[in-house]
C-alpha positions in Angstrom: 0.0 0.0 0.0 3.0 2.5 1.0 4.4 2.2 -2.6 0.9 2.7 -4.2 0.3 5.4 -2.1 3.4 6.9 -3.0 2.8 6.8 -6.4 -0.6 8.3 -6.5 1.0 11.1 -3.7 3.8 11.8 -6.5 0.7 12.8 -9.1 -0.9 14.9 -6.9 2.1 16.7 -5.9 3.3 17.0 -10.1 6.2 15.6 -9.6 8.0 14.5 -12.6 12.1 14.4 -12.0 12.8 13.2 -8.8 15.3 11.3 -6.7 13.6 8.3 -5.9 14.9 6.3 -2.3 14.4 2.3 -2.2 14.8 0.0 0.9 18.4 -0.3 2.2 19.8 2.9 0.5 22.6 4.0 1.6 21.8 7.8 3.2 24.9 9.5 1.4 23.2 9.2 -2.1 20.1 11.3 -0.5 22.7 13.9 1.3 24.1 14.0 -3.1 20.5 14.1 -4.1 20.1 17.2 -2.7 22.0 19.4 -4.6 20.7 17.8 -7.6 17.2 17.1 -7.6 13.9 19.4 -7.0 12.3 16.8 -5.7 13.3 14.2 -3.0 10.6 10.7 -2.8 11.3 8.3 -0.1 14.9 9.6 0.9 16.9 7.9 3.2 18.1 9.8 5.9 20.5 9.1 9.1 22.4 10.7 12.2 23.6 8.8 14.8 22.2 5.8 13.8 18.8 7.2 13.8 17.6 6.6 10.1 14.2 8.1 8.6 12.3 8.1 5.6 11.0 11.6 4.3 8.3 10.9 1.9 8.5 14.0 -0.2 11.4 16.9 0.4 11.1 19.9 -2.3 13.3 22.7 -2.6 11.0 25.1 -2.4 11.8 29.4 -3.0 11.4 30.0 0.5 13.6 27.0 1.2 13.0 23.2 2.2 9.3 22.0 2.5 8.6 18.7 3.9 5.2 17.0 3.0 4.3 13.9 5.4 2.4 10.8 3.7 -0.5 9.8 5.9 -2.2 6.8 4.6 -5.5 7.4 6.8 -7.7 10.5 6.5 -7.3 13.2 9.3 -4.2 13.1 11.1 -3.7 13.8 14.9 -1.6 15.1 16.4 -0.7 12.0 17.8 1.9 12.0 14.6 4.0 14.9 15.6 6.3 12.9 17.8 7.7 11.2 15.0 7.5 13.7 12.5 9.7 15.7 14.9 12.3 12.8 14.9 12.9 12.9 11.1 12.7 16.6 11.9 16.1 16.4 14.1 17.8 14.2 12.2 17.1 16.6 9.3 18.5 19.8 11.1 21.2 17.5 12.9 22.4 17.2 8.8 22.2 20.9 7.7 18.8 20.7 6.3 16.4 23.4 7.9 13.1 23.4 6.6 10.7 25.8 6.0 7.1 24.3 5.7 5.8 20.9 6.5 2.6 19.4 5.3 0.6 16.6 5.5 -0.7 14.6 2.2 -3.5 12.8 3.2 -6.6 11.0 1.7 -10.1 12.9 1.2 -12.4 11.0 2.9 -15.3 12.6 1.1 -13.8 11.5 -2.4 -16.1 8.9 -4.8 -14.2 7.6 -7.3 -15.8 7.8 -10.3 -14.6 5.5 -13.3 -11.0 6.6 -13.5 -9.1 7.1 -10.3 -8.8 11.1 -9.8 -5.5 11.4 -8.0 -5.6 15.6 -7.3 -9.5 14.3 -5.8 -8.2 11.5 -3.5 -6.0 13.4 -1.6 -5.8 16.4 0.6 -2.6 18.6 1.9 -2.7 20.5 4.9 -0.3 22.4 7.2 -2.3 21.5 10.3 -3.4 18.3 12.4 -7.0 17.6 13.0 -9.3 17.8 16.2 -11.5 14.8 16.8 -14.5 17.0 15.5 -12.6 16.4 12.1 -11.8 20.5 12.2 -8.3 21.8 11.4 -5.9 22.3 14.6 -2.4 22.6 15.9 0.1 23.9 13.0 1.9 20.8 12.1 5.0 23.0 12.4 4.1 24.3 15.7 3.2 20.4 16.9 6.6 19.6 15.9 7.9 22.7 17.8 6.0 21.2 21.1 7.3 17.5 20.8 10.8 18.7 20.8 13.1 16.6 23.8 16.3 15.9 24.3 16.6 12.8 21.4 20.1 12.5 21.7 19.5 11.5 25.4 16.8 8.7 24.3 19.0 7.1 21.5 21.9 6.9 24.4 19.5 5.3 26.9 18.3 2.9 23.4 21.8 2.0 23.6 22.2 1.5 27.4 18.9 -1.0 27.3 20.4 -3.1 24.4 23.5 -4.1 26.8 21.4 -4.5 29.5 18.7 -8.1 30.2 15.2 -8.0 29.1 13.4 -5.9 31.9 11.0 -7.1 34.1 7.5 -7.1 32.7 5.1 -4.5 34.8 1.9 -4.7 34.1 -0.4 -2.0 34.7 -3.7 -0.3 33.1 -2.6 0.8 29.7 -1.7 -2.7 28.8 -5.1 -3.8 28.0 -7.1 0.4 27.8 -9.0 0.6 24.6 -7.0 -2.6 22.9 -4.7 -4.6 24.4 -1.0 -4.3 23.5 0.5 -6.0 20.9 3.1 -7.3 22.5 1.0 -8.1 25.9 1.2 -12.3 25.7 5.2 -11.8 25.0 5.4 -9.8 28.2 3.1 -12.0 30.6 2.9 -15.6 28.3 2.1 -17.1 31.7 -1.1 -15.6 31.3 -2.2 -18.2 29.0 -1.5 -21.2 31.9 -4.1 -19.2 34.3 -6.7 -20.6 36.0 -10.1 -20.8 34.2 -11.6 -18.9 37.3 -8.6 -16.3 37.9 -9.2 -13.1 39.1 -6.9 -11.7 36.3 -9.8 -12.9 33.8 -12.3 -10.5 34.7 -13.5 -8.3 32.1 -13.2 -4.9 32.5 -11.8 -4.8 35.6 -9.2 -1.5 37.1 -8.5 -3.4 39.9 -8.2 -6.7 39.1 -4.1 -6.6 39.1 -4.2 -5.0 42.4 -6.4 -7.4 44.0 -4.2 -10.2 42.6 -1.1 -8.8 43.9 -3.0 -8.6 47.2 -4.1 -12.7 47.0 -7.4 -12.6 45.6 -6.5 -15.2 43.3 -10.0 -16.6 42.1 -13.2 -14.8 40.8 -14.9 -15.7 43.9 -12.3 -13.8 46.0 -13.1 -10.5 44.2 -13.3 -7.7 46.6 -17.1 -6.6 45.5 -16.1 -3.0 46.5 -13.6 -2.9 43.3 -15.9 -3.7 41.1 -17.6 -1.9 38.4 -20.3 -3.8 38.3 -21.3 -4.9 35.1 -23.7 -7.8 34.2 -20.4 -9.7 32.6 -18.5 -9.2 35.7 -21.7 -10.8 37.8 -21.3 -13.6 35.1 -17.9 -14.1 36.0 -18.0 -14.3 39.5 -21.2 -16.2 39.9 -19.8 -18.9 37.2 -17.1 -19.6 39.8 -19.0 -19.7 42.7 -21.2 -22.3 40.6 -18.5 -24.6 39.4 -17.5 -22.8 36.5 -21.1 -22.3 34.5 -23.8 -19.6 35.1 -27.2 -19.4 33.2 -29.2 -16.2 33.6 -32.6 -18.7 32.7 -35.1 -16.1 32.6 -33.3 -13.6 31.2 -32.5 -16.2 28.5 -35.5 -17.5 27.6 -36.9 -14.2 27.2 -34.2 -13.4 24.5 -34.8 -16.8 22.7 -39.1 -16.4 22.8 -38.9 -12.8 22.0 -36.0 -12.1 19.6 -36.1 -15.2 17.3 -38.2 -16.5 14.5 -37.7 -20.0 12.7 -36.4 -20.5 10.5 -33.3 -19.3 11.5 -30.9 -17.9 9.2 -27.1 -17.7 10.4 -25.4 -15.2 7.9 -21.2 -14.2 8.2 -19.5 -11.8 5.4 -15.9 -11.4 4.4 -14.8 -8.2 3.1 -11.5 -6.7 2.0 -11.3 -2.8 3.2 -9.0 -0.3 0.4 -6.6 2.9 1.0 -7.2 3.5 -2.5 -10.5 2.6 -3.8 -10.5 0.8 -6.9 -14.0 0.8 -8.6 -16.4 3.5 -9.1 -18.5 4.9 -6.6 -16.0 3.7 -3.4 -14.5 5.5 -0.9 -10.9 5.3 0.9 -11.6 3.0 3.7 -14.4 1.6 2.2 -14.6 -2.2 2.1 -15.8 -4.4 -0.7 -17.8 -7.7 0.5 -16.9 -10.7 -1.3 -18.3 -13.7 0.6 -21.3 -14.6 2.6 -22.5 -18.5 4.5 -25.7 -18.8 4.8 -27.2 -22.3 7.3 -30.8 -21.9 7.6 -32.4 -23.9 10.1 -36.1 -24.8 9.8 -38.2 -25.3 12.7 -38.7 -29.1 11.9 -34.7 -29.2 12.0 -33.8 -29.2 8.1 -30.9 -27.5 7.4 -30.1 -26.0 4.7 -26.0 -24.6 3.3 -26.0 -21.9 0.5 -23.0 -19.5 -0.1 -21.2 -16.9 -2.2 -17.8 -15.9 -2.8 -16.6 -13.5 -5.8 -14.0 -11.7 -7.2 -13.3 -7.9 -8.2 -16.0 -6.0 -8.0 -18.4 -8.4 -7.1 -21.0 -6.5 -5.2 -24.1 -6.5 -7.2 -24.0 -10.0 -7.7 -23.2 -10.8 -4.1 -26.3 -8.8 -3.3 -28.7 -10.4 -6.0 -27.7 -13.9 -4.6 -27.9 -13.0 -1.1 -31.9 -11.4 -1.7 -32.6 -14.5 -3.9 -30.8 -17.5 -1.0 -32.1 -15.4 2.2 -35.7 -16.9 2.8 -38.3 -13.8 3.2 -39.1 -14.8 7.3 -37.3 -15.6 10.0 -34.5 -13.9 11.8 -30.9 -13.2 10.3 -28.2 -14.1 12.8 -24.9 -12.9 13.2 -22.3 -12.8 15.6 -21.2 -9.0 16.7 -23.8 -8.4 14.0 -24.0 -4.7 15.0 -20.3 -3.7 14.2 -20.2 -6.2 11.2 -23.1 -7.2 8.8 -25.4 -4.5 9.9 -23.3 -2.2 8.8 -22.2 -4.0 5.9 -26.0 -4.1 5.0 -26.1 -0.6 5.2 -23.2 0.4 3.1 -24.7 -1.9 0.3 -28.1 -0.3 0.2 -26.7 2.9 0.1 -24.6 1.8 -3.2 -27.6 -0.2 -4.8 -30.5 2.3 -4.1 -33.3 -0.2 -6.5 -31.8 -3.1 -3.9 -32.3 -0.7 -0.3 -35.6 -1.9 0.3 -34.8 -5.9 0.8 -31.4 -5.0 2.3 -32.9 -2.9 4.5 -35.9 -5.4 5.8 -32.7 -8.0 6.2 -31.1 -5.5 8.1 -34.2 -5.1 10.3 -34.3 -8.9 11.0 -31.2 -9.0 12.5 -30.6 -10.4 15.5 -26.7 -10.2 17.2 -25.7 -13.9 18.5 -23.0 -11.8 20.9 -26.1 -10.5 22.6 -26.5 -13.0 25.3 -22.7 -13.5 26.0 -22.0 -9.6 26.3 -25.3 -9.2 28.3 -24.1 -11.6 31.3 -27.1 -14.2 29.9 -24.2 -16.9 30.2 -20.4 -17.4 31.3 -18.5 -20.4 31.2 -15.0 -20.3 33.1 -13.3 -21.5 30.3 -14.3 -18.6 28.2 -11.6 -17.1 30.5 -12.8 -13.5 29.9 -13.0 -13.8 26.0 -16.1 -14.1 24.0 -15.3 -14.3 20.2 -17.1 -17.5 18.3 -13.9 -19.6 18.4 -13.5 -19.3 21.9 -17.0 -20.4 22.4 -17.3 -23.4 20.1 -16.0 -25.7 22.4 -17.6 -25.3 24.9 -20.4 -26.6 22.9 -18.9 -29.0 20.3 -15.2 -30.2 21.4 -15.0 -31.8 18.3 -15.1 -28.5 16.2 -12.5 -26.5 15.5 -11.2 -23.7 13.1 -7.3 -25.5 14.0 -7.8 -28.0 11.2 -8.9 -26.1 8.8 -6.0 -24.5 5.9 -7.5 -21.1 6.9 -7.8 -20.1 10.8 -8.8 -16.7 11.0 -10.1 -13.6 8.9 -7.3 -12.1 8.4 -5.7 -15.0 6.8 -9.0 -15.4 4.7 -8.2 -11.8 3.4 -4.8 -12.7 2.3 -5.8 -15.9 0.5 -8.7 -13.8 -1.7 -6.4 -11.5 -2.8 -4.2 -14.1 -4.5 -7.7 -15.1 -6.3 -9.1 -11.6 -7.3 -5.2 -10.7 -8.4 -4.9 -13.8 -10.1 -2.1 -14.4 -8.6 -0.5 -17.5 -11.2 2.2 -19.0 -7.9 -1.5 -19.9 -6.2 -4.1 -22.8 -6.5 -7.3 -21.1 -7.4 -9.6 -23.4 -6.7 -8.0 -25.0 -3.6 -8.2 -21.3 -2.4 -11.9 -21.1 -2.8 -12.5 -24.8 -1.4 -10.5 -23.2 2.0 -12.3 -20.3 2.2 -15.5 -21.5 1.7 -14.5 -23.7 4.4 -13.7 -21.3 6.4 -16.8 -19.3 6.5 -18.6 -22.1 6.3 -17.9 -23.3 9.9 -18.5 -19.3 11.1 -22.1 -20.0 10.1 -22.2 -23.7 11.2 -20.5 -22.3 14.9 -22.9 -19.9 15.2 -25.6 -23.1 15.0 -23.7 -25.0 17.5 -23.6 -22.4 20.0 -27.4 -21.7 19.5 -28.3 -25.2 20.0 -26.1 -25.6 22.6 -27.9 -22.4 24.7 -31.1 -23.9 24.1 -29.9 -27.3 25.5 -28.7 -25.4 28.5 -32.1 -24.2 28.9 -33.8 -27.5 28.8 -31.2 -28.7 31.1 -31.8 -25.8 33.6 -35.9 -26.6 33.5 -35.6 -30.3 33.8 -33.3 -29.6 37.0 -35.3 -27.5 38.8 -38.7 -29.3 37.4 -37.2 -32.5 39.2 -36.8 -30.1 42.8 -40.1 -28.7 42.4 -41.5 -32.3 42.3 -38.7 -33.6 45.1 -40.5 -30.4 47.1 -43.8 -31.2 46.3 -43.5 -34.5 47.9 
């Protein structure tokens, strides 16, 4: 994507004669460049073994202007700490600049037939506010960021000499999305106890309390909680042997959210920087698959799917209205940040096609609803709730581990070798795996239904036997 982006960056800037930096340059042939070449794309740069890539460097009439390739659409100032590093190294080599910008993408651009480079992009001389407004100079941002970098490349050095550090944990390690490299820095984490305290969901406190030997759910100090129906999962699963059922509360979702027959749905998609075909925007991702089990009341089930290539979105809407029966609800898990809005990107695009897409989109029912909501916990969930970590609690035979294709991401990867046509690849041993793939997302989301309603029937027959024990 960088060089693409790059590319497209070079046309809206006009830039025709150019020094042009690769991977693994040595940063004397961009210092030569300099005195040879308007334009600078991708120049290597270094100073005390601190190397940076400037995307564009012009010699402008007022002197040096640096413009900063951001591949999203409004940049924070979140950037300016390492724009002010390539800053340093720049002044540490003689090269004071006069301007900095930002080329970034439109994100109110449509591509139309023909990709409109001087369209897609957008070049500023200020960050963004979260209202989307511009802020901060990018300049002055810079000018705020500056610190003593000399200092942290010496203390770089000094940690390189020295043993891995103790891992701390604390808050930020898991605020907003946990850190990447959070299971190198505590892998015992995965040995933990299916009822550990450090399993609680959303939890400030629960390293504290574990420091202070509340080991187990059931130790939780109840004034450190926050109180949320997942947390009263949690804790009332361990203090029942490692399951809790919220009965009524689950029988009313079953008896008033769901219709037979019941139609378990999952898209793929592939999202674009660039958007290439007409009427797409940066960002904007292109569904290529869908799964479809529908389950009648009577227990026939029924398998139907799609997968395309290109631009396939019209036809992956006209055989989704045609295989989608025209009752019943549509069930998918996370359905609200997914499919839903899937749904609603693809009536927008096919305006004689909103109507149907629309009612499907009404029908929806989210399959994360009773696992979010506190309706169930199982210990072994261990604080997690995505579909694979909950298929084996209902079918231990199932599993996304034997299949050539374990995750979406992976799925992504493999469809772009089919809709490039990539000629190293198996075509159609790709499409058998990601069928597969998919497949068993719909198929899990059957198991795990099934497997709530059994825990239902269990619950009633239980406490139907100690009504009748009480009776007598």
């Amino acid at each position: 994507m960088d060089e693409d982006l790059t590319g497209l960056a070079c046309q809206k800037l006009k830039i025709n004669e150019h020094f042009r930096g690769i991977r693994g340059d040595d940063p004397s042939l961009a210092m030569a460049a300099l005195n040879q070449q308007e334009w600078l794309v991708s120049a290597r740069f270094e100073y005390n073994q601190l190397r940076v890539k400037i995307p564009f460097l012009h010699h402008g009439s007022a002197g040096w202007e640096v413009y900063f390739l951001y591949g999203g659409h409004l940049p924070k100032e979140d950037e300016a700490f390492s724009y002010m590093l390539n800053n340093w190294v720049l002044e540490k080599l003689g090269i004071s600049v006069a301007q900095f910008y930002i080329i970034h993408l439109n994100p109110d651009y449509i591509r139309g037939k023909e990709l409109d480079p001087q369209a897609l992009f957008l070049i500023s001389d200020r960050f963004y506010n979260d209202s989307g407004n511009p802020a901060r100079k990018v300049a002055d941002a810079i000018e705020k960021q500056k610190t003593e970098v000399q200092l942290l490349l010496d203390q770089m050095d000094q940690l390189l000499d020295q043993g891995e550090p103790e891992s701390v944990k604390t808050n930020r390690c898991t605020r907003r999305n946990k850190c990447v490299y959070y299971e190198r820095c505590f892998a015992a984490e995965k040995e933990l106890d299916a009822d550990s305290i450090l399993t609680l969901v959303s939890s400030q406190y629960k390293n504290q309390m574990a420091a202070e030997g509340r080991l187990k759910l059931q130790d939780a100090d109840y004034d450190r909680l926050e109180g949320t129906r997942q947390q009263f999962a949690q804790i009332k699963a361990a203090q029942n042997g490692g399951c809790y059922l919220d009965y009524f509360g689950l029988k009313t979702w079953f008896e008033g959210t769901l219709e037979y027959p019941y139609c378990f749905l999952d898209f793929e998609w592939e999202t674009y920087a660039v958007p290439p075909y007409e009427g797409m925007r940066s960002y904007q991702v292109l569904p290529f698959q869908y799964s479809l089990h529908i389950l009648e009341a009577d227990g026939t089930l029924i398998h139907r799917e799609f997968i395309g290539v290109h631009d396939c979105r019209k036809d992956f809407v006209e055989k989704l209205l045609n295989d989608l029966p025209s009752r019943g609800s549509v069930i998918a898990y996370n359905a609200e940040g997914a499919e839903k809005i899937r749904l609603q990107e693809l009536a927008a695009r096919f305006p004689d096609r909103a109507k149907p897409l629309m009612k499907i989109h009404a029908r929806m029912v989210d399959l994360a609803f009773p696992f979010q909501a506190g309706l169930f916990y199982d210990t072994r969930m261990r604080g997690y709730y995505s579909l694979k970590t909950l298929l084996p609690l209902f079918d231990e035979n199932l599993t996304y581990q034997k299949l050539d294709i374990h995750q979406g991401m992976d799925a992504v990867v493999q469809w772009r070798n089919l809709d490039q046509n990539n000629t190293e690849t198996d075509h159609q041993a790709i499409r058998d795996h990601l069928l597969q793939y998919c497949g068993l997302d719909t198929y899990s989301m059957l198991i795990v239904m099934e497997g709530l309603k059994k825990k239902l029937i269990k619950w009633e027959a239980k406490h139907q036997l100690k009504e009748a024990a009480s009776a007598a």
